[in-house]
VEXSE-758762 format. One line per 8 residues: number of its first residue (from 1); for each residue x, y, z of N, C-alpha, C. Coordinates in Angstrom, 3 decimals. Example, Ala and Ser with C-alpha at 12.3 -4.5 7.8 and 13.67 -1.06 7.14 Angstrom:
<nodes>
1	13.190 -5.690 7.800 12.300 -4.500 7.800 13.200 -3.300 7.800 ~ 12.850 -2.250 7.080 13.670 -1.060 7.140 12.900 0.030 7.870
</nodes>
This chain:
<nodes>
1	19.620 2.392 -0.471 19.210 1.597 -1.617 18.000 2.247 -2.270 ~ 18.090 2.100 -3.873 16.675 3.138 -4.367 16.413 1.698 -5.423 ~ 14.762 1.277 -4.772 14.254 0.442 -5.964 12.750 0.874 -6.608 ~ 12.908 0.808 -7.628 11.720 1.388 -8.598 10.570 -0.262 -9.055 ~ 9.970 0.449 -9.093 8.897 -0.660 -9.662 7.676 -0.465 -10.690 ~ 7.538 -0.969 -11.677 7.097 -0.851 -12.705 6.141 -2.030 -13.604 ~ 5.421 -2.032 -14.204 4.560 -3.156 -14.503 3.100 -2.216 -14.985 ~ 2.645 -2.995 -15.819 1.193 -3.200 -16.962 0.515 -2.701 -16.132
9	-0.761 -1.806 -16.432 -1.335 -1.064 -14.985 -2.326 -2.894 -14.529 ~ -2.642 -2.340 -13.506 -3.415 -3.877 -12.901 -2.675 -4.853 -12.021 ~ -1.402 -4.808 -12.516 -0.467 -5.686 -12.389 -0.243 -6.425 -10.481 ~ -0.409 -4.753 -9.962 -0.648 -4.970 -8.852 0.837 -4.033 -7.926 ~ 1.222 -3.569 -8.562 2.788 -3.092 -8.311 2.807 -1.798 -7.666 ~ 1.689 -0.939 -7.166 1.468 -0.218 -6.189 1.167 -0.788 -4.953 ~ 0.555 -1.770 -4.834 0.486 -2.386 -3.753 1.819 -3.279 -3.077 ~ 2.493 -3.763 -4.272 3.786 -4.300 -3.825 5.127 -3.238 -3.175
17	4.864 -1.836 -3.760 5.670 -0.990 -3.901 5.590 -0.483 -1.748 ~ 4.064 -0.423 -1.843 3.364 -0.116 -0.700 3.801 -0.970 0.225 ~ 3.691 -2.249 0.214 4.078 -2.990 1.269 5.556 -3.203 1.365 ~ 6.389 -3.668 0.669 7.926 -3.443 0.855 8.016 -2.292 1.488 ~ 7.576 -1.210 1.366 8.234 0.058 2.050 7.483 -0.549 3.253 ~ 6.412 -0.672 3.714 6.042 -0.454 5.387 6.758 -1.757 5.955 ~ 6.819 -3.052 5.300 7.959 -4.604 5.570 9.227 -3.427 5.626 ~ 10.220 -2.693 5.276 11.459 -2.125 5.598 11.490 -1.658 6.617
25	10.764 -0.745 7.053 10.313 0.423 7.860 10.411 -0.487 8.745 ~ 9.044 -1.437 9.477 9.339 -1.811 10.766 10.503 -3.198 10.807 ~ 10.963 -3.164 9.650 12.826 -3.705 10.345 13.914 -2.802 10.800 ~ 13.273 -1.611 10.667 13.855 0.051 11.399 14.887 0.038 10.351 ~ 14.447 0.727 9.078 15.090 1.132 7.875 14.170 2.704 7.816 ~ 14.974 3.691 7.178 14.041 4.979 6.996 13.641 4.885 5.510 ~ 12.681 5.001 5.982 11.889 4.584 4.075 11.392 6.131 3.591 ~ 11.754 5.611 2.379 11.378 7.343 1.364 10.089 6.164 0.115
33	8.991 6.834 0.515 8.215 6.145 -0.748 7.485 7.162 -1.824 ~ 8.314 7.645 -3.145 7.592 8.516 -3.848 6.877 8.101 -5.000 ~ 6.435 8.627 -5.221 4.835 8.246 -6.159 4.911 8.853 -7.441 ~ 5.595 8.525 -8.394 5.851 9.011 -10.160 4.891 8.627 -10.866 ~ 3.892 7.918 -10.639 2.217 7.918 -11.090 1.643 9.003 -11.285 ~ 1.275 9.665 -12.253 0.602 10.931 -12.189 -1.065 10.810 -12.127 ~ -1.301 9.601 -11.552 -2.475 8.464 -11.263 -2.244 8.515 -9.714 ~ -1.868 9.680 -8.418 -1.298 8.539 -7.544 -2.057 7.930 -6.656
41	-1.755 6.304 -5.943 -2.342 5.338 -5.299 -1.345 5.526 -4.394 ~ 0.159 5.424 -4.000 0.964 4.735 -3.143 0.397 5.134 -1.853 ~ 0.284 6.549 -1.581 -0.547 6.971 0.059 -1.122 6.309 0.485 ~ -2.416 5.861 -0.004 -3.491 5.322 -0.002 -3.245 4.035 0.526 ~ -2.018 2.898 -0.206 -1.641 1.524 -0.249 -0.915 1.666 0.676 ~ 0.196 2.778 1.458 0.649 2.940 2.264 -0.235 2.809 3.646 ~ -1.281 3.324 3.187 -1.940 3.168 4.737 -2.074 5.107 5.630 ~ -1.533 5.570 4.257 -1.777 7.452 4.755 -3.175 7.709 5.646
49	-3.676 8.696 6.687 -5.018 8.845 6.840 -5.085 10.172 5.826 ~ -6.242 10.092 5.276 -7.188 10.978 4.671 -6.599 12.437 5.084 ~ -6.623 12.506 6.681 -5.709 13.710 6.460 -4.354 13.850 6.452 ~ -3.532 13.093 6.378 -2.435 13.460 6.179 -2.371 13.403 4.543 ~ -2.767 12.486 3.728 -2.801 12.395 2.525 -3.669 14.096 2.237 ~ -4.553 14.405 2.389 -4.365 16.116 2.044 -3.537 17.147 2.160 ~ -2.583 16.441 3.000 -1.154 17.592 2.754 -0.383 17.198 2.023 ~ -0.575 16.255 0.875 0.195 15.826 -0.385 0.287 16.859 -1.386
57	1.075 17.127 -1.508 1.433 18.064 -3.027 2.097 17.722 -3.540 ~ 2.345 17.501 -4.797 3.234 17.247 -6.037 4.192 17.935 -5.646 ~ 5.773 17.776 -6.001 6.727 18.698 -5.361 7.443 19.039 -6.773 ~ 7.461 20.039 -6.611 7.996 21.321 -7.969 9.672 21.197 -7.918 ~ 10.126 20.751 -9.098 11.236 20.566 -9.438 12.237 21.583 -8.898 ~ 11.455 22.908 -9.153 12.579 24.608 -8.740 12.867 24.274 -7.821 ~ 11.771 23.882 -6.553 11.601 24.313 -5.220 12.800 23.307 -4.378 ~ 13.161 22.114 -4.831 13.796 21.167 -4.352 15.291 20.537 -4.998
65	15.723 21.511 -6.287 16.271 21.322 -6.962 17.122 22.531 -7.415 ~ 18.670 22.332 -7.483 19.102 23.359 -8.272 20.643 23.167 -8.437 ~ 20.748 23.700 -9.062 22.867 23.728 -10.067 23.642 24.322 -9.321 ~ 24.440 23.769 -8.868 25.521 24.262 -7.611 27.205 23.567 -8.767 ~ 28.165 24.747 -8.574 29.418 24.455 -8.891 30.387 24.061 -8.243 ~ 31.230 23.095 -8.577 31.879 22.057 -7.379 32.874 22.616 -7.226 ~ 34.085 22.300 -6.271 35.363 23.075 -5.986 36.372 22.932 -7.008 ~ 35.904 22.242 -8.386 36.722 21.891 -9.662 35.966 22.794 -10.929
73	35.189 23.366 -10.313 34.430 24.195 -11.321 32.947 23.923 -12.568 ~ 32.731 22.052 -11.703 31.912 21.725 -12.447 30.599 22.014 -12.357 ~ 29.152 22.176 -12.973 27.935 22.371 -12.475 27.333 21.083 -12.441 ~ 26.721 21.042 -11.177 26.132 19.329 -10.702 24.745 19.908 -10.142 ~ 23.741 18.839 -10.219 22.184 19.134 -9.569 22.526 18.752 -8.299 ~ 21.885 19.815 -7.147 22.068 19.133 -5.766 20.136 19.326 -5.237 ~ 20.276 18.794 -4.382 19.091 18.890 -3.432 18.987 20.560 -2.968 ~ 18.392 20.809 -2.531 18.429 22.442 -1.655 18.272 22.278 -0.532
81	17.651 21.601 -0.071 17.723 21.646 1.507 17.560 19.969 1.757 ~ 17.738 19.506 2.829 17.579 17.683 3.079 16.266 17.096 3.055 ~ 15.966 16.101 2.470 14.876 15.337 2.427 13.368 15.300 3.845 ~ 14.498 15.566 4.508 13.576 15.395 5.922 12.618 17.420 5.786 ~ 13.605 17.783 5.678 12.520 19.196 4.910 11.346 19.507 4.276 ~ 12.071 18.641 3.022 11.557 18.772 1.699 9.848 17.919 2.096 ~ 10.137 16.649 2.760 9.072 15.709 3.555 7.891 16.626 4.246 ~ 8.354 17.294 5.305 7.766 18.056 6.056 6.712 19.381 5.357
89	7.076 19.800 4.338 6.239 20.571 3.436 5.649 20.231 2.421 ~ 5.980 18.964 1.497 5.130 18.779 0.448 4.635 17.293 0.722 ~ 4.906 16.420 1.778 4.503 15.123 1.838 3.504 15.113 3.043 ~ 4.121 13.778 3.539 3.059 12.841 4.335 4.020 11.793 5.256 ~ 3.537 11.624 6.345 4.204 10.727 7.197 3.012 9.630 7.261 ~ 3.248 8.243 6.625 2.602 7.344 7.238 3.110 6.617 8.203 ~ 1.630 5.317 8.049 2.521 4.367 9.171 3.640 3.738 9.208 ~ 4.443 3.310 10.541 5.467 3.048 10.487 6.644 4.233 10.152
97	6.008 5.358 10.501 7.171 6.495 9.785 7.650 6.431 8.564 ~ 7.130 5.679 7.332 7.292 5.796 6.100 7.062 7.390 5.512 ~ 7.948 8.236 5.201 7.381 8.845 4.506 7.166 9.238 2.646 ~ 6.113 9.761 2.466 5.433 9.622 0.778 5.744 10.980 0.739 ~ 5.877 10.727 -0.632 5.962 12.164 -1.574 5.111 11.792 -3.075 ~ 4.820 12.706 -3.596 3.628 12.951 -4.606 5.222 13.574 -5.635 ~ 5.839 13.134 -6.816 6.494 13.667 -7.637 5.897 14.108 -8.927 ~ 4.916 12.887 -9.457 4.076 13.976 -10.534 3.090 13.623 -10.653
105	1.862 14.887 -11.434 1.194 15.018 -11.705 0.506 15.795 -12.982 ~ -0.886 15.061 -13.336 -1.317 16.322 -14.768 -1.560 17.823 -14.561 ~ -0.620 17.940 -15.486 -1.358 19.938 -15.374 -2.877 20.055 -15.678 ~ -3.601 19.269 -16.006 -4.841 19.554 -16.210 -4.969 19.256 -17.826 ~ -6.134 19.292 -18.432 -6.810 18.816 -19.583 -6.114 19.386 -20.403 ~ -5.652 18.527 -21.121 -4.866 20.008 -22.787 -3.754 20.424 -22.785 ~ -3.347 20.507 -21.200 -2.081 21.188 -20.886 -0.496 20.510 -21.149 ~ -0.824 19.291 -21.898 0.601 19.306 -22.665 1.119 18.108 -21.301
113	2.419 18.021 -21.587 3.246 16.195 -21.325 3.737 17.141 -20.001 ~ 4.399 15.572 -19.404 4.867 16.223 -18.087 6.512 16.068 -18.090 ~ 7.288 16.163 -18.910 8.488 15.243 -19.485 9.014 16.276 -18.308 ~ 9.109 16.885 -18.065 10.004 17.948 -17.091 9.829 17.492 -15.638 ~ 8.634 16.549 -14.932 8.565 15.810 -13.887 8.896 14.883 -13.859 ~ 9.344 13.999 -14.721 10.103 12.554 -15.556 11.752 13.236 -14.996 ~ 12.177 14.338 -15.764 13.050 14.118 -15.207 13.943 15.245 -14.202 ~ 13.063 15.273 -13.245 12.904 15.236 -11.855 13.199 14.531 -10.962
121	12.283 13.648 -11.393 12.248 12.262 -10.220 13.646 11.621 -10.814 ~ 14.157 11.431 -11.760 15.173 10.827 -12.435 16.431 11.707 -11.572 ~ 16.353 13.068 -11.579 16.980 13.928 -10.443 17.638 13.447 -8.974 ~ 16.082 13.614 -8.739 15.896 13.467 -7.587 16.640 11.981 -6.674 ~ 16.084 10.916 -7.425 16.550 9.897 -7.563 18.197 9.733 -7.304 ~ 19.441 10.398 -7.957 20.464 10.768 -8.288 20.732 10.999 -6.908 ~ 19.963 12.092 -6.381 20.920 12.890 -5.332 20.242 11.914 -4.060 ~ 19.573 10.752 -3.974 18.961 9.957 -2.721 19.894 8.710 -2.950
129	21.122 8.858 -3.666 22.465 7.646 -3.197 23.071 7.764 -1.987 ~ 22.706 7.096 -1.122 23.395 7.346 0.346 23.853 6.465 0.802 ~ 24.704 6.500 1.379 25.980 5.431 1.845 25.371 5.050 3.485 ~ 24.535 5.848 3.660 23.708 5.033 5.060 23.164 3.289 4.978 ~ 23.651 2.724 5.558 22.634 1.627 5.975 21.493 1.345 6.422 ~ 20.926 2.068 6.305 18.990 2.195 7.106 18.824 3.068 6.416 ~ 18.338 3.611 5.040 17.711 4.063 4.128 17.735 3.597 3.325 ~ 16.114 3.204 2.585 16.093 3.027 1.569 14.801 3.789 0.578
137	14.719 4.087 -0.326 13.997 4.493 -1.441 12.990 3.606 -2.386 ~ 11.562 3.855 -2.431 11.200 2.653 -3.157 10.410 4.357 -4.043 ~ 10.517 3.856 -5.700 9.674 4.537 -6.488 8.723 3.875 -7.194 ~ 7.163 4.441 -7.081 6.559 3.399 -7.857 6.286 4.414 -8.906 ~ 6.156 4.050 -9.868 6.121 4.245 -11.387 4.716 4.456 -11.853 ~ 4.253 5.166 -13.531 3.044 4.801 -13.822 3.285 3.789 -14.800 ~ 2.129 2.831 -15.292 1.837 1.949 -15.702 2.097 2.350 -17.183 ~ 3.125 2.223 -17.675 3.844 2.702 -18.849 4.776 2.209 -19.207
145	5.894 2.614 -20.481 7.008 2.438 -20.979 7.844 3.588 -20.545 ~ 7.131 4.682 -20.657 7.348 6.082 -20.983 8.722 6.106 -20.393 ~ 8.740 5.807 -18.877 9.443 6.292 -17.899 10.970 5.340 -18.057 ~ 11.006 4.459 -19.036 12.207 3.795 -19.367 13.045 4.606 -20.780 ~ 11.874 5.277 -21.526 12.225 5.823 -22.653 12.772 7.033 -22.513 ~ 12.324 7.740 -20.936 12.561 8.985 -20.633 13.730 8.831 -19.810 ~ 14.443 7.400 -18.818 15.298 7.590 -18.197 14.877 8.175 -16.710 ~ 13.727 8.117 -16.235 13.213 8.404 -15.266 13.634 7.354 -14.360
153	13.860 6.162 -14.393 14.412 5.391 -13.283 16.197 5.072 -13.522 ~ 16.256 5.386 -14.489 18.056 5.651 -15.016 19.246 5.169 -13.741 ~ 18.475 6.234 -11.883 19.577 5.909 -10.742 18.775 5.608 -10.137 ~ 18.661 4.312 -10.208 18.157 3.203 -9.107 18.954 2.285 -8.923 ~ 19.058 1.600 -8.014 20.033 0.715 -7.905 19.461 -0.785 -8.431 ~ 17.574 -1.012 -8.383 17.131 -2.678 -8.623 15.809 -1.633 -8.983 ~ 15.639 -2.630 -10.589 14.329 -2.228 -10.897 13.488 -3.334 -10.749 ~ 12.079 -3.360 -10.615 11.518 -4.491 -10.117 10.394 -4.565 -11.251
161	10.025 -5.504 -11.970 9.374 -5.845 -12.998 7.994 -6.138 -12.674 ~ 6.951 -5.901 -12.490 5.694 -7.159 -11.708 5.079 -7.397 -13.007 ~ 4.845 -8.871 -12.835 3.680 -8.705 -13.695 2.724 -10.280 -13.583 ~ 1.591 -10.352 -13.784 0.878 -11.490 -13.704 0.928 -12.408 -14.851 ~ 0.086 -13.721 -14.395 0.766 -14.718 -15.243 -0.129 -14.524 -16.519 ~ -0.431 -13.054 -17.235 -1.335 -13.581 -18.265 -0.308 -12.851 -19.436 ~ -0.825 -13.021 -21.248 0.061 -12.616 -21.941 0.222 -11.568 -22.005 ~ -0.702 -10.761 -21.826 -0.412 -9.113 -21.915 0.492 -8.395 -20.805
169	0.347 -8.987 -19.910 1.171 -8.740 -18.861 2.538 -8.963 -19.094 ~ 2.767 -10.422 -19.660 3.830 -11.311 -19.681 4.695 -10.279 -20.822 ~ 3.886 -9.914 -21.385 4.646 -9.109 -23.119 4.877 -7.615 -22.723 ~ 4.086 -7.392 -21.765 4.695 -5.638 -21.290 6.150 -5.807 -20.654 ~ 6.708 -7.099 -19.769 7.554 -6.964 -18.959 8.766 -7.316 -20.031 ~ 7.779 -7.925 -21.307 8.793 -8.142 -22.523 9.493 -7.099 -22.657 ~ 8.822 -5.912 -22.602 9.592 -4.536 -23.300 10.536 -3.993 -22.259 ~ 9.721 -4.072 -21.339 10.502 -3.459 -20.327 11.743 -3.681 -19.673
177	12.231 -5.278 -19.633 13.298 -5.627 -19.412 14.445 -5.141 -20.311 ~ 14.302 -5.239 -21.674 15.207 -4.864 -22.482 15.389 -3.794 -22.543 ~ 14.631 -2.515 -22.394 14.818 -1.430 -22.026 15.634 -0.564 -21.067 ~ 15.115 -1.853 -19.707 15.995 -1.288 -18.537 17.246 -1.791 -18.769 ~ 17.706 -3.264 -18.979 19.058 -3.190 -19.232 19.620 -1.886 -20.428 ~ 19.190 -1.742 -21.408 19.408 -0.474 -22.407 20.084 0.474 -21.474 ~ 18.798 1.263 -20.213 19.418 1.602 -19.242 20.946 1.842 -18.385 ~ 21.094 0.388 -18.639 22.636 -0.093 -17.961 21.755 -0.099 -16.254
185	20.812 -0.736 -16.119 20.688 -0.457 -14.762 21.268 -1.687 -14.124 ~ 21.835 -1.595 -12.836 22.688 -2.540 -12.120 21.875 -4.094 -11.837 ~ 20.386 -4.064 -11.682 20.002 -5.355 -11.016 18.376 -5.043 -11.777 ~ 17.843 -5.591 -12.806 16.742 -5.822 -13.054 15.885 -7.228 -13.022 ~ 15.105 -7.076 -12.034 14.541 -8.658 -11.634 13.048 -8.543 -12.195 ~ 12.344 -9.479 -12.200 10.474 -9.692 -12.248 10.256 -10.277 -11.550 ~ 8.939 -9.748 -10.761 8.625 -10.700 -9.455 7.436 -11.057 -10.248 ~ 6.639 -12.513 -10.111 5.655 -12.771 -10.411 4.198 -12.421 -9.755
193	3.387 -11.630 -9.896 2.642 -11.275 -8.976 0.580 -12.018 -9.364 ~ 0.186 -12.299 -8.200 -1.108 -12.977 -8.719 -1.420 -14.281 -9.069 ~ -0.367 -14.776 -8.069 -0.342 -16.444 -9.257 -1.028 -17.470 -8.011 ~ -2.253 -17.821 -8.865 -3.162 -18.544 -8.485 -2.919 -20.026 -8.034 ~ -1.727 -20.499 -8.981 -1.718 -21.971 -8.791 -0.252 -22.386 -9.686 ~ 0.188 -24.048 -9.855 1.019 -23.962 -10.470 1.229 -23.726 -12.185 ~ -0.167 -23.960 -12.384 -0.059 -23.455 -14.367 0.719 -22.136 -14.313 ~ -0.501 -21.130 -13.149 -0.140 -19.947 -13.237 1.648 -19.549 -13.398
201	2.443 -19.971 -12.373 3.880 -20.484 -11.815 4.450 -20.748 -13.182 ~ 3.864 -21.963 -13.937 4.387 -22.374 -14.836 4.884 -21.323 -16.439 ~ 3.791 -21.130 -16.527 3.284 -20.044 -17.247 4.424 -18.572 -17.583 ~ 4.316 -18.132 -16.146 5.453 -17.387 -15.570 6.647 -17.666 -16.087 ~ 7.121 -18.541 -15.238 8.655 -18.935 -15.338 8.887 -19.645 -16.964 ~ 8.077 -20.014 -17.663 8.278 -20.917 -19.163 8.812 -19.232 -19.927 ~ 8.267 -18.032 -19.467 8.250 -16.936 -20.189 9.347 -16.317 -19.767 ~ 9.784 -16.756 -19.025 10.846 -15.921 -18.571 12.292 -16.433 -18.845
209	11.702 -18.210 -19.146 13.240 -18.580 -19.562 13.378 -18.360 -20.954 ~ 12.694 -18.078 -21.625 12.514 -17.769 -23.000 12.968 -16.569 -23.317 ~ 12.694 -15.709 -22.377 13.291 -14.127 -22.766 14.081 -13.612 -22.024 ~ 14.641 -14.468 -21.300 15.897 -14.020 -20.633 15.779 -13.497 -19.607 ~ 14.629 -13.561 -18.630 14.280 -12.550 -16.967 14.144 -13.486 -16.098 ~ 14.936 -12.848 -15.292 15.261 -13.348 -13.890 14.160 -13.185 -12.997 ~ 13.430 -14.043 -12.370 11.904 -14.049 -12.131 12.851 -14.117 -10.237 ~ 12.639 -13.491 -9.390 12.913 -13.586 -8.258 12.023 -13.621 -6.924
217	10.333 -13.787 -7.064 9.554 -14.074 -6.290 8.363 -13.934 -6.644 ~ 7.547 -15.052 -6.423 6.362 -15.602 -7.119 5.439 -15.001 -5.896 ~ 4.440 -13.871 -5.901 3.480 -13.619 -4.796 2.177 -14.297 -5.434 ~ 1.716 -14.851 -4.238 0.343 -15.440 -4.728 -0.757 -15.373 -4.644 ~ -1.585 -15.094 -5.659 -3.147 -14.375 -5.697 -3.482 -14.702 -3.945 ~ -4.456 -12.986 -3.777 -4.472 -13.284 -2.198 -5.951 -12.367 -2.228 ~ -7.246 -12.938 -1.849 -8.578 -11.941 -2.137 -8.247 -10.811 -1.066 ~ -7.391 -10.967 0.412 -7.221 -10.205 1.057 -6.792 -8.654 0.615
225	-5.850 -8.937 -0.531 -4.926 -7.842 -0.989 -6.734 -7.183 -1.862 ~ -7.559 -7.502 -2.321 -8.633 -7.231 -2.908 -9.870 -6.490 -1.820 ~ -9.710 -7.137 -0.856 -10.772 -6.537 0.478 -10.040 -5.112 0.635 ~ -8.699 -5.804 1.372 -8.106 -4.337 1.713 -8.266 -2.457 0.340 ~ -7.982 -2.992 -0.818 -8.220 -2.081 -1.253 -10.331 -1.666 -1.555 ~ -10.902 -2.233 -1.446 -12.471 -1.961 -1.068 -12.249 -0.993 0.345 ~ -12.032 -1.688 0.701 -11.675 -0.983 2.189 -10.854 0.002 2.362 ~ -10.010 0.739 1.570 -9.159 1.341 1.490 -8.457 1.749 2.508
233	-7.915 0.274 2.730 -6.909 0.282 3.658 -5.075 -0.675 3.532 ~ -4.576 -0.522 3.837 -3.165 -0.981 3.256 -3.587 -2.671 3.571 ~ -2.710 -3.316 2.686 -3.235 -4.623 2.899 -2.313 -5.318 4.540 ~ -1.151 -4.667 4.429 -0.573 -5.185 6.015 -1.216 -4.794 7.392 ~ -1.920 -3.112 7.037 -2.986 -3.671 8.399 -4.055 -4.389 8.397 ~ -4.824 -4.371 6.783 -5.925 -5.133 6.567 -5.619 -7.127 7.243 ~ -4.761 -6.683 6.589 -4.665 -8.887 7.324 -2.937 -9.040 7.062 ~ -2.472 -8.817 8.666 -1.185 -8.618 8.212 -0.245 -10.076 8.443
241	-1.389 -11.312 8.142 -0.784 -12.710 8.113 -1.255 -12.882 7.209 ~ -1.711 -12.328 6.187 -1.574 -12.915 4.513 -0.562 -13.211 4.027 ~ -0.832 -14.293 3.512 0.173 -15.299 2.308 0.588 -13.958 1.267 ~ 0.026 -13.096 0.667 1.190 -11.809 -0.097 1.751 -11.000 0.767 ~ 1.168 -10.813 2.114 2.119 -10.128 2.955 3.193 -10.824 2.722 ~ 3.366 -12.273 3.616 4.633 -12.909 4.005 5.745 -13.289 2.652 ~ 4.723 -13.396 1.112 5.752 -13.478 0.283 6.244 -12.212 0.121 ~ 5.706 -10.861 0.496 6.539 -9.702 0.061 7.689 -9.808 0.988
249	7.292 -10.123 2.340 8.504 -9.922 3.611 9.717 -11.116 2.950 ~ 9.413 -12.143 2.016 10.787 -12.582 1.905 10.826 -12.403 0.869 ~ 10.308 -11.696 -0.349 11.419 -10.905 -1.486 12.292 -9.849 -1.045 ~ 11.335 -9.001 0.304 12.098 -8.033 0.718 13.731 -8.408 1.376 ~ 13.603 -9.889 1.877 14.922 -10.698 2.262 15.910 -10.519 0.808 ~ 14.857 -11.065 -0.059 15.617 -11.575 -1.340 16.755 -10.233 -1.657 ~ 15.951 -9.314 -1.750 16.474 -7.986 -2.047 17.673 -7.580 -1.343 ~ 17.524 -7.413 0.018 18.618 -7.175 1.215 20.193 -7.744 0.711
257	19.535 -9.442 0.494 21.025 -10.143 0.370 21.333 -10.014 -1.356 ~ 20.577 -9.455 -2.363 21.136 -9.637 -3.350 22.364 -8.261 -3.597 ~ 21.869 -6.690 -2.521 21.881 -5.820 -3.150 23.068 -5.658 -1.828 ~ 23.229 -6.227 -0.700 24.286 -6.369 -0.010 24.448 -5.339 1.314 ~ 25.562 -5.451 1.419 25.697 -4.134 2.875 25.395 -2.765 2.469 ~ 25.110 -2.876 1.642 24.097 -0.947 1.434 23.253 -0.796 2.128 ~ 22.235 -2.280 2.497 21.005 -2.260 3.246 21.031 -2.820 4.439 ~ 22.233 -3.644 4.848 22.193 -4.395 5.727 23.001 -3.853 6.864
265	22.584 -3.982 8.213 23.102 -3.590 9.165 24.460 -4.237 9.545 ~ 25.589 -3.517 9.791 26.913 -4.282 10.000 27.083 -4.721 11.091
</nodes>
């Protein structure tokens, strides 16, 4: 299963991205968590140490990527060597055996767009459809449109919307929904993230029946998820009986049964 996640920067959707993958992992799922932020946080929210997060490198499209002709004569992008490789040289093993990958980054000041790492990960993405039951893929996104306009999450199987209960938030996930269906993507949901109380709730869901989004789990403002990043530490070891822990562990349910025996053990 490959789910992407996306939302208004602030929103909080690196941290959600972060914890679903380590909630998969110790239900003994092999988690792939890559980082299309050219901002990136996910290591960090993952719970990486300092040194393993220094063996992060951005991974170069050539190096992992290339045009192979099929036994019908067609040219298709394949992987070059298997993920567990590709892991071992340009990533990071966190906890729980999650492992991170770094997909893009700025060339530096001046040096022009990164549209060629956009679609990469959009690539990459493609060739991580696997018919295994204990893998899954989570991509977190940067805090943009870009990456809907570019088709960068194009093969995912569930895109995940976050956004908090305020209007600016509420009006980014405006764009974005219509976009991703544009997409044709199979399952686009919004989880509500940050919600203080029931206005907040209210607020939410009044906006969502209005514009047509399927709101599929309300996480609720948690100062813990706020310590832990001071602390820069993942919020599931920081306090791993927080009220946003336990609502991520049952969207992560939500997810399982919406998206079916792809994820679920037979």
């Amino acid at each position: 299963m490959r789910i992407a996640l996306t939302g208004k920067g602030g929103s909080g959707k690196t941290t959600l991205a972060a914890t679903l993958a380590r909630v998969y992992a110790r239900r003994g799922y092999r988690v792939n968590a890559l980082d299309g932020d050219p901002n990136p946080n996910l290591a960090a929210a993952i719970g990486v140490s300092d040194e393993q997060a220094a063996r992060l490198r951005r991974v170069p499209r050539e190096a992992i990527l290339e045009e192979r002709t099929d036994d019908a004569g067609h040219a298709r992008l394949q992987l070059t060597r298997p993920l567990a490789e590709i892991l071992q040289e340009y990533g990071a093993t966190g906890p729980d055996d999650v492992g991170v990958l770094t997909m893009t980054g700025l060339l530096g000041a001046g040096r022009g767009c990164i549209c060629g790492q956009h679609s990469a990960v959009r690539d990459v993405m493609e060739q991580l459809a696997s018919s295994e039951a204990r893998e899954i893929t989570i991509l977190d996104t940067e805090a943009s449109v870009e990456h809907l306009s570019r088709g960068t999450v194009r093969n995912v199987d569930a895109l995940l919307v976050v956004t908090e209960p305020y209007y600016r938030s509420l009006e980014t996930a405006g764009r974005v929904v219509p976009l991703a269906h544009e997409l044709g993507l199979p399952a686009v949901w919004v989880v509500a993230n940050k919600v203080r109380d029931g206005r907040d709730s209210e607020a939410i869901f009044q906006y969502g029946a209005g514009h047509g989004f399927e709101i599929i789990a309300a996480i609720p403002f948690d100062a813990h998820v706020a310590e832990a990043d001071q602390l820069g530490r993942s919020v599931i070891d920081h306090a791993p009986d927080a009220a946003a822990v336990a609502a991520i562990g049952a969207l992560a349910d939500v997810i399982e049964d919406r998206l079916g025996a792809a994820v679920r053990t037979n």
